[in-house]
TIBA-830525 format. One line per field, with one value per residue: residue number from 1; residue in three letters; x, y, z of N, C-alpha, C, CB in turn. Coordinates in nm, 2 decimals. Atoms other than C-alpha are relative to their C-alpha. Glycine has a CB too. Layout:
n = [NUM,...]
res = [ALA,...]
npx = [X,...]
npy = [Y,...]
npz = [Z,...]
capx = [X,...]
capy = [Y,...]
capz = [Z,...]
cpx = [X,...]
cpy = [Y,...]
cpz = [Z,...]
cbpx = [X,...]
cbpy = [Y,...]
cbpz = [Z,...]
This chain:
n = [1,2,3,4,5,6,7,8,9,10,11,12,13,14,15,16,17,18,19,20,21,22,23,24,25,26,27,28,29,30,31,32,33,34,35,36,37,38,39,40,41,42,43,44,45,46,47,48,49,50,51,52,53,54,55,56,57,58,59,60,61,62,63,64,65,66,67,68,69,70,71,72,73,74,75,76,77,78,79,80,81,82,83,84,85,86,87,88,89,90,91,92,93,94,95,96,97,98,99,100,101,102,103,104,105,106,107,108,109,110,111,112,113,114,115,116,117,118,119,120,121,122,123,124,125,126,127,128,129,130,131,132,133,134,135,136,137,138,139,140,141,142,143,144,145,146,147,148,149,150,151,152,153,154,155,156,157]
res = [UNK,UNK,UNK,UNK,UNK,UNK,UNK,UNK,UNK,UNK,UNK,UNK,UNK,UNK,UNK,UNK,UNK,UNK,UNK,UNK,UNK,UNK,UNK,UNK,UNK,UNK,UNK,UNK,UNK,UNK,UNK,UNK,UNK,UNK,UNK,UNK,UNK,UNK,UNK,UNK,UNK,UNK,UNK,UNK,UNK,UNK,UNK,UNK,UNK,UNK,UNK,UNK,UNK,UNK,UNK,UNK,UNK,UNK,UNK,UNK,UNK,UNK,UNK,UNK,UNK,UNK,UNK,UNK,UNK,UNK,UNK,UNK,UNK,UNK,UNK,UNK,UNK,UNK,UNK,UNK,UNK,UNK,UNK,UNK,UNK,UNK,UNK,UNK,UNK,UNK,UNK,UNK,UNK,UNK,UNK,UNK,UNK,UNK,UNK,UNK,UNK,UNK,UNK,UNK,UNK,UNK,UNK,UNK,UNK,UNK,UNK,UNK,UNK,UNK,UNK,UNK,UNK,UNK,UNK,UNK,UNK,UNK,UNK,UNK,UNK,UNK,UNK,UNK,UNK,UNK,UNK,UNK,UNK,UNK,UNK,UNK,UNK,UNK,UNK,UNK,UNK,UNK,UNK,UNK,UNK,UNK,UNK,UNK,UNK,UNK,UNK,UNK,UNK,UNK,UNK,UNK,UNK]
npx = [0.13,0.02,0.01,0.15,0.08,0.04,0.11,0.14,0.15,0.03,0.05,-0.08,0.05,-0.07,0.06,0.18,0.03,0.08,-0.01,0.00,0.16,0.04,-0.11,0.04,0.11,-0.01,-0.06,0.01,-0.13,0.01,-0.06,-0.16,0.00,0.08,-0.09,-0.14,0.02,-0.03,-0.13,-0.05,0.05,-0.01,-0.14,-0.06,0.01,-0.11,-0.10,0.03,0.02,-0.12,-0.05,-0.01,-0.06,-0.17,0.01,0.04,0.12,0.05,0.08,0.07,0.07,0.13,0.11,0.06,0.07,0.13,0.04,0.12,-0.02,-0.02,-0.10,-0.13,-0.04,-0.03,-0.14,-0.11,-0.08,0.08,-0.05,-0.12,0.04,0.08,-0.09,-0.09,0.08,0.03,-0.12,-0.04,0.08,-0.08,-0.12,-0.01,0.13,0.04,0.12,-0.02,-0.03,0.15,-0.03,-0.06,0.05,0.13,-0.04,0.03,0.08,0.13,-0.03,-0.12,0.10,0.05,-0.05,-0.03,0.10,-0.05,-0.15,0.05,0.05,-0.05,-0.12,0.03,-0.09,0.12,0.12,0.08,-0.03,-0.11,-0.12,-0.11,-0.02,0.07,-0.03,-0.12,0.03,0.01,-0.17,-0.12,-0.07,-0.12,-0.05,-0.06,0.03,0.09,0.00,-0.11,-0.09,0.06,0.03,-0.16,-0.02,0.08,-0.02,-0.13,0.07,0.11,-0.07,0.04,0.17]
npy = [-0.06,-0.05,0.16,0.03,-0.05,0.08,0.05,-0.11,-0.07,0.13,0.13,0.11,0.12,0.01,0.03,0.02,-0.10,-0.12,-0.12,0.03,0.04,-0.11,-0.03,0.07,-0.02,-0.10,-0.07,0.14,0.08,0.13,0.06,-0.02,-0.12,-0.04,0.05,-0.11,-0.12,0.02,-0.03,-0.13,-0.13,0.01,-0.05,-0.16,-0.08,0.05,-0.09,-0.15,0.01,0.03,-0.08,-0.09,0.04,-0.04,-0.18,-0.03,-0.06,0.08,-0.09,0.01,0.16,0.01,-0.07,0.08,0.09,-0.01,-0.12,0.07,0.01,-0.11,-0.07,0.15,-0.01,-0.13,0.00,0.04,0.13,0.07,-0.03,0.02,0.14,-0.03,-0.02,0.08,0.08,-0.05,0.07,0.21,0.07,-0.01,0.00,0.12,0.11,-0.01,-0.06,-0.14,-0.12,-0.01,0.05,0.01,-0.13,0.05,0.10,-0.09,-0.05,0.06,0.10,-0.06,-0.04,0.11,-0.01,-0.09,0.02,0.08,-0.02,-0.14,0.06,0.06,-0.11,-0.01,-0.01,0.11,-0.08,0.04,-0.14,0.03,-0.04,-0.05,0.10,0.15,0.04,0.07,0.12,0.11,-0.05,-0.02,0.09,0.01,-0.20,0.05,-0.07,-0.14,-0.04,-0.02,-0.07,-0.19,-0.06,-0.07,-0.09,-0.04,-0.02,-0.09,-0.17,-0.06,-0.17,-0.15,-0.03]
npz = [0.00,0.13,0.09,-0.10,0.05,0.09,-0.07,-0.05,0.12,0.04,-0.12,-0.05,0.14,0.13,0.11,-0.03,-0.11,0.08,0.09,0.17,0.12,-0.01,0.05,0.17,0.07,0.04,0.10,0.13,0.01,-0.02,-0.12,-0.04,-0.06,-0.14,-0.08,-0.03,-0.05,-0.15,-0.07,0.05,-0.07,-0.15,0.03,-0.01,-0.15,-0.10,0.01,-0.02,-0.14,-0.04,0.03,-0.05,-0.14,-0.04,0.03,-0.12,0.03,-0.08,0.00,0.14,0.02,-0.06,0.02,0.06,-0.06,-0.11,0.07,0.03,0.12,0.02,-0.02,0.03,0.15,0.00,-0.09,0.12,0.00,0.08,0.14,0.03,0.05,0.14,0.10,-0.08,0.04,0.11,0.10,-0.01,0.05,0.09,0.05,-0.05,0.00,0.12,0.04,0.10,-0.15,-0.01,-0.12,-0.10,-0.06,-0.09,-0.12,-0.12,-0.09,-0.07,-0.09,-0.11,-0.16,-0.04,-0.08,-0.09,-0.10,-0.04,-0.04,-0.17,-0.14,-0.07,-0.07,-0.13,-0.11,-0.08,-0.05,0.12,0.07,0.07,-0.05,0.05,-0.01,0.13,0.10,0.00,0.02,0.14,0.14,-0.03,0.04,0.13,-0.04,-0.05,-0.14,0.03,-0.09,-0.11,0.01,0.02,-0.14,-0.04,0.14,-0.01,-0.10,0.03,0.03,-0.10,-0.05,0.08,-0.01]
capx = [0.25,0.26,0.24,-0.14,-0.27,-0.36,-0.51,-0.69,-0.88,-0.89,-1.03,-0.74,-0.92,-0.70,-0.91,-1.28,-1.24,-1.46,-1.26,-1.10,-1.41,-1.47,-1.13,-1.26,-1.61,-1.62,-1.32,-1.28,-0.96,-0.89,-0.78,-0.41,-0.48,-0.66,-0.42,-0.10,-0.28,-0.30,0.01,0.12,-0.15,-0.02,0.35,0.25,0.13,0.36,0.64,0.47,0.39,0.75,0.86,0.70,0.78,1.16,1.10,0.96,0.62,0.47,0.22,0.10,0.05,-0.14,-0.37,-0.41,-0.49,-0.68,-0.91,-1.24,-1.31,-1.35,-1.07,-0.84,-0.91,-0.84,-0.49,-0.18,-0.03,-0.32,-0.28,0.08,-0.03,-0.29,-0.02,0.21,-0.03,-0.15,0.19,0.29,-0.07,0.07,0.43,0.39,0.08,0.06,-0.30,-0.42,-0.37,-0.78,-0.83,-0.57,-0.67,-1.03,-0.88,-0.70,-0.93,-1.20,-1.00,-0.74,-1.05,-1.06,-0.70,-0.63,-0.90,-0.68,-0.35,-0.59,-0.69,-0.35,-0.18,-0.43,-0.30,-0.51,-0.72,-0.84,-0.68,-0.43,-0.12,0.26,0.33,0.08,0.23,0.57,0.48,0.31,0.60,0.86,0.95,1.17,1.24,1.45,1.49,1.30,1.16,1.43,1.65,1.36,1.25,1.68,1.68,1.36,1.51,1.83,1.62,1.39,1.63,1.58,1.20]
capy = [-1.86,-1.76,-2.16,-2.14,-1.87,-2.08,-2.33,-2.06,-1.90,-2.25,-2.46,-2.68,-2.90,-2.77,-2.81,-2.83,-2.52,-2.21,-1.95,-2.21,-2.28,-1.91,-1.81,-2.06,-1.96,-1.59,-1.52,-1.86,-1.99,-2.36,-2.56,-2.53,-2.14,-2.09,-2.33,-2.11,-1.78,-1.86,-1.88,-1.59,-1.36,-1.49,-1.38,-1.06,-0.96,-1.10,-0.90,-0.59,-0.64,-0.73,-0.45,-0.19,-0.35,-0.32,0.05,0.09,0.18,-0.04,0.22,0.18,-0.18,-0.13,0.13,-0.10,-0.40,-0.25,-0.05,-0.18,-0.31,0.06,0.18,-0.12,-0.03,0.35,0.26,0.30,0.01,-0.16,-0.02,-0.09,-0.50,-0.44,-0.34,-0.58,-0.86,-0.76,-0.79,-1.16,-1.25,-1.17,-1.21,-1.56,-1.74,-1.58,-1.43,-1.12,-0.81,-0.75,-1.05,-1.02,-0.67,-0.79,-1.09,-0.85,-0.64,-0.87,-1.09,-0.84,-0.76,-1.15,-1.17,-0.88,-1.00,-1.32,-1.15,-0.85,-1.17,-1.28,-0.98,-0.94,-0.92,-1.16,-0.83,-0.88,-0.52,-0.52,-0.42,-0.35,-0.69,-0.89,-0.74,-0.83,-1.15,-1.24,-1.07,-1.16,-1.50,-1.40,-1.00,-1.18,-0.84,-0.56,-0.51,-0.44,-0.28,0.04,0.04,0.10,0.33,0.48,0.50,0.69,0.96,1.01,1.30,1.50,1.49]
capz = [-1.17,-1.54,-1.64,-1.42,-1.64,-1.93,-1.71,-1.52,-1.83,-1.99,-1.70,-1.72,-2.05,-2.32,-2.67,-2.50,-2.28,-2.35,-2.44,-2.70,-2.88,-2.81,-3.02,-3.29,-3.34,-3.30,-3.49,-3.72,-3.60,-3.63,-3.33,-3.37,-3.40,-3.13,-2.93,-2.98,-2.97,-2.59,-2.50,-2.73,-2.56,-2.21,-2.33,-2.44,-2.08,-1.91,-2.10,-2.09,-1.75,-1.66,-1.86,-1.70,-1.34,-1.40,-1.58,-1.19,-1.30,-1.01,-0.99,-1.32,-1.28,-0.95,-1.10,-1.38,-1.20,-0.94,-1.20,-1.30,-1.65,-1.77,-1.61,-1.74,-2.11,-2.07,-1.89,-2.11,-1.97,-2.13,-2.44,-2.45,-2.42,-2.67,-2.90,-2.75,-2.83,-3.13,-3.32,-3.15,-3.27,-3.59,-3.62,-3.40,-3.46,-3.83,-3.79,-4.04,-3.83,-3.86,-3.63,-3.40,-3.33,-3.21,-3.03,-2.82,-2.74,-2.65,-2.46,-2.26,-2.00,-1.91,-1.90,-1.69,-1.46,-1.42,-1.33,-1.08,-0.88,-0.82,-0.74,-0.44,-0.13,0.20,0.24,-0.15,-0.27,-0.53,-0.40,-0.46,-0.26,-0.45,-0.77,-0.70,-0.61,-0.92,-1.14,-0.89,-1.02,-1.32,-1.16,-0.94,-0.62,-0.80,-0.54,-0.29,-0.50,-0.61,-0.22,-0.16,-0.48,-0.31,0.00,-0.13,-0.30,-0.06,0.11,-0.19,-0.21]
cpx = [-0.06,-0.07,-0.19,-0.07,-0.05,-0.10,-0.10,-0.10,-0.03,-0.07,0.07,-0.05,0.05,-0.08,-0.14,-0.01,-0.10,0.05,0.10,-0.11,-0.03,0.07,-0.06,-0.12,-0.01,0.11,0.07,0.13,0.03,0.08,0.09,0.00,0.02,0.15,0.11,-0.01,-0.02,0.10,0.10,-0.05,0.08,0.18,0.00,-0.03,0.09,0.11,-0.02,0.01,0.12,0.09,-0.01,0.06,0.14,0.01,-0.02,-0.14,-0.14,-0.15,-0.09,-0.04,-0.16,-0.10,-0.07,-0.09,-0.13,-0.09,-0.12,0.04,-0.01,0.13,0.13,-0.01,0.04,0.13,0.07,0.06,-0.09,-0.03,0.10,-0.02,-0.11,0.08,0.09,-0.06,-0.06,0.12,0.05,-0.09,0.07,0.08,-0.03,-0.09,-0.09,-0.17,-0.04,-0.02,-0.17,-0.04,0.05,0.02,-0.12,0.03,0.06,-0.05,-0.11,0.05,0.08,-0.10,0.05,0.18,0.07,-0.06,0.08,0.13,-0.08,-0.04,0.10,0.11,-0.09,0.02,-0.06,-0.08,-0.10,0.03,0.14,0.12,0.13,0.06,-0.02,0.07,0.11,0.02,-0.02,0.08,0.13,0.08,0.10,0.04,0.13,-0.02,-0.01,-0.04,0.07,0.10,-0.08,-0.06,0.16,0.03,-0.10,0.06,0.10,-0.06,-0.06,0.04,-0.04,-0.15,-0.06]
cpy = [0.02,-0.13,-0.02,0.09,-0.05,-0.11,0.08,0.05,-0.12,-0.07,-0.08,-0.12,0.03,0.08,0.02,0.11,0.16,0.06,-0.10,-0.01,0.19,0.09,-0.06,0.05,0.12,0.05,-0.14,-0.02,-0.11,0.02,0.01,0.15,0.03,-0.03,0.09,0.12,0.05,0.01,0.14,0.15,0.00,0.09,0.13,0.10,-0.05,0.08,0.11,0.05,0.01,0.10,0.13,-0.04,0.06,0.16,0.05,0.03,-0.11,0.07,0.00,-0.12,0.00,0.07,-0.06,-0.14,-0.02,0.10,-0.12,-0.02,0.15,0.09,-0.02,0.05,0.14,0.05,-0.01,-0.11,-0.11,-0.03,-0.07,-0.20,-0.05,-0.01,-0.14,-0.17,-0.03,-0.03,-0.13,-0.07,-0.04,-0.03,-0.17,-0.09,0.02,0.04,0.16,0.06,0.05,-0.08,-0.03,0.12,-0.04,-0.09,0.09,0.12,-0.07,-0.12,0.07,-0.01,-0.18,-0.08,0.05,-0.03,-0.16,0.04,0.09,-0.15,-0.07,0.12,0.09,-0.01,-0.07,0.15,0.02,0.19,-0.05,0.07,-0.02,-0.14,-0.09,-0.01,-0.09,-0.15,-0.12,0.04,-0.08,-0.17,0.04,0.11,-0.05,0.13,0.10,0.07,0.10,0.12,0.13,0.04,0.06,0.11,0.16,0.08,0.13,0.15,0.06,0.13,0.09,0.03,0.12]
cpz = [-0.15,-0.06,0.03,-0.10,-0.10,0.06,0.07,-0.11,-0.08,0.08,0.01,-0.10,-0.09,-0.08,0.03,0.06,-0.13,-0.08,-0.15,-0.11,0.00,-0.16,-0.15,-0.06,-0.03,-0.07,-0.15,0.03,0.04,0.17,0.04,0.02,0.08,0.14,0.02,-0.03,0.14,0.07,-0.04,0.03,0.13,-0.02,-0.03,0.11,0.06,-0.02,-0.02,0.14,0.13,-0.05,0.08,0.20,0.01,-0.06,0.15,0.03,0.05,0.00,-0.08,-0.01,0.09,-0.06,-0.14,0.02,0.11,-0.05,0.00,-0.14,-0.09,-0.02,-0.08,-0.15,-0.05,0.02,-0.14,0.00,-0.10,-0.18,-0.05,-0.02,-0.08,-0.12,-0.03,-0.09,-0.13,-0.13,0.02,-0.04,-0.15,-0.12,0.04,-0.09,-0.20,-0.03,-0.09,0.16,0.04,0.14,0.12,0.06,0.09,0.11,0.11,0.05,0.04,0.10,0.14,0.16,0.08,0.02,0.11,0.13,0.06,0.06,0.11,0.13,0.02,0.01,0.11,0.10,0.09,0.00,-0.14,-0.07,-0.08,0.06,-0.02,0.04,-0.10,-0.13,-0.05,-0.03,-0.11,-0.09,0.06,-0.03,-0.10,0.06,0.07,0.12,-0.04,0.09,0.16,-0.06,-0.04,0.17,0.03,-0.11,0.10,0.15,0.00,-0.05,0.04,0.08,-0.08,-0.03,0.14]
cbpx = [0.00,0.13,0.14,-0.01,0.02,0.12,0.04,0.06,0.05,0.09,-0.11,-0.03,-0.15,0.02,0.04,-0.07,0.21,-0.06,0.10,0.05,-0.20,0.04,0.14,-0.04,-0.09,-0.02,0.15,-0.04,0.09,0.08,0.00,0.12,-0.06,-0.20,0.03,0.12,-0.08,-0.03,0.08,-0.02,-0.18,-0.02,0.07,-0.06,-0.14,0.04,0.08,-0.14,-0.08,0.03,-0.02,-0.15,0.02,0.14,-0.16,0.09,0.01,0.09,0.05,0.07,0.14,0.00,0.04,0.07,0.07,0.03,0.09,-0.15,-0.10,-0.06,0.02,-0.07,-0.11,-0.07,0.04,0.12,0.01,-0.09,0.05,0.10,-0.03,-0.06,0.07,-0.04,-0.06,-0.02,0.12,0.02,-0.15,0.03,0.15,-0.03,-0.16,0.04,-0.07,-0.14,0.12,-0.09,0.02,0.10,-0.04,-0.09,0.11,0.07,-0.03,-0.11,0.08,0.06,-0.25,-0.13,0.01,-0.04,-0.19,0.00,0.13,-0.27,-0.13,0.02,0.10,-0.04,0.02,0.05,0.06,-0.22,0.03,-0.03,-0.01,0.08,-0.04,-0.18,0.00,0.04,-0.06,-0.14,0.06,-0.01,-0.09,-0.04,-0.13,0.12,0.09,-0.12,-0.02,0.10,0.09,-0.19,-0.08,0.14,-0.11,-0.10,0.04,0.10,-0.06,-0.04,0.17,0.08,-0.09]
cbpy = [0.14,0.05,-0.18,0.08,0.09,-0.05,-0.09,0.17,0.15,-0.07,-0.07,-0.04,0.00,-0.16,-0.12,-0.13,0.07,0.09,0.16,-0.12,-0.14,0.07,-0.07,-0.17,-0.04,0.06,0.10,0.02,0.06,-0.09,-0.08,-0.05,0.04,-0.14,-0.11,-0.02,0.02,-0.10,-0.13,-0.01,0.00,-0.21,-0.07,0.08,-0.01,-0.15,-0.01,0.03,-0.13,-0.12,0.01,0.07,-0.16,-0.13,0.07,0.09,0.04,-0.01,0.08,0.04,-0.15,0.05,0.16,0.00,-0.03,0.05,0.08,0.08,-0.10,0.03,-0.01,-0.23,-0.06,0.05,-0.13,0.08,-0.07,0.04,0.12,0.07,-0.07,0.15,0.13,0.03,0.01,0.14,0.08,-0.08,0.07,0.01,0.11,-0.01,0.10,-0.14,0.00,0.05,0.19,-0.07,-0.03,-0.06,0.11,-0.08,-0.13,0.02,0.09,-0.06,-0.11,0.21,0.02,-0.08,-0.03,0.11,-0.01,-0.07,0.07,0.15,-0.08,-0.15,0.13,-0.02,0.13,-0.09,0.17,-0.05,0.15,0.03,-0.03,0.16,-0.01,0.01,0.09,0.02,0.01,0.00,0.22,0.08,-0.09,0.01,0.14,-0.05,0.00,-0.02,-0.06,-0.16,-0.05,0.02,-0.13,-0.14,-0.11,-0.09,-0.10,-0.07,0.04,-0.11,0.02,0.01,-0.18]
cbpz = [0.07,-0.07,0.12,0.20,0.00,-0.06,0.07,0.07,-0.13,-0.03,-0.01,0.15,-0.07,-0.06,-0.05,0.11,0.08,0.06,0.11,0.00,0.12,0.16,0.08,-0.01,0.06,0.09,0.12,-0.19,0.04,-0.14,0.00,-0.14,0.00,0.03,-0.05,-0.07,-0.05,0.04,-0.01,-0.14,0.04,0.09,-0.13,-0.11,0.09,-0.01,-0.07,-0.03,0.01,-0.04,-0.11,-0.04,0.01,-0.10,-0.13,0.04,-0.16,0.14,-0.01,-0.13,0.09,0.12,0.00,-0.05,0.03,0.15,-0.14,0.03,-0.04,0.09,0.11,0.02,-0.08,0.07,0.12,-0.01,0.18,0.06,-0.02,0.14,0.10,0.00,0.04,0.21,0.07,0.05,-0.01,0.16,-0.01,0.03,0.07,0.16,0.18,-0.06,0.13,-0.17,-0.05,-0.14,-0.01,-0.03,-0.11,-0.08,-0.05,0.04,-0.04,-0.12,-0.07,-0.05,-0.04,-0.12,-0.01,-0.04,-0.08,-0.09,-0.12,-0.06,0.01,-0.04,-0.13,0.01,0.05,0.20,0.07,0.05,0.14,-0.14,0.07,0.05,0.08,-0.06,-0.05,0.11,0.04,-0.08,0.00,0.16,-0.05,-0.18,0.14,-0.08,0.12,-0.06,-0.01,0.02,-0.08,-0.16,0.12,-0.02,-0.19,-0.03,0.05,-0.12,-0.06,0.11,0.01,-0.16,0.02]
């Protein structure tokens, strides 16, 4: 799923796609830039995203994903891949930290809005399934084991 989000916000053209030319013009970063600031943004949600999953903080994903643009930039989780993103611009891709501050924040909305429409469920609500789903390639039975975790504690609640 993860491999799709690059072609999802790209259109699948690489080099010609908007938000590359976007990357180059509004913030001046050549071609190669731009090019491996994409996959270094997609890396830093993905291990935020994957972090808080296995922390258990399913919760915090849904209310992040199923938030409006508003909501999405007010969320800590959001922060946290702000931050997240922000230093792999950085440390990876060697941009000044000025730049790679702006870049994620002006891009997180667009791809947050790429990961809220695939951890939608068939009824179009983000949901604890859908998130799984789109996390649950690498989690391996996250799932299973905080619903059996959930299950066990549930006497003392």
């Amino acid at each position: 799923m993860f491999d799709n989000l690059l072609s999802g916000l790209t259109g699948g053209n690489g080099g010609d796609s908007n938000l590359l030319g976007s990357l180059q013009q509004k913030f001046g970063l050549s071609q190669e830039q731009a090019t491996q600031a994409l996959p270094v943004a997609q890396e830093s949600v993905t291990e935020t995203l994957k972090a808080q999953a296995l922390s258990g903080n399913i919760g915090g994903i849904s209310s992040l994903l199923g938030g409006n643009a508003q909501e999405q930039t007010s969320n800590p989780i959001a922060s946290a891949i702000s931050g997240n993103m922000l230093q792999n611009l950085v440390s990876k891709v060697g941009l000044p930290e000025s730049i790679a501050s702006k870049i994620s924040v002006d891009f997180l909305p667009q791809i947050l809005g790429f990961f809220q429409s695939k951890a939608k469920d068939e009824n179009g609500n983000v949901s604890e399934s859908g998130i799984m789903s789109m996390l649950g390639g690498n989690l391996g039975n996250i799932g299973g084991a905080l619903g059996g975790l959930k299950d066990k504690l549930g006497g003392f609640f």
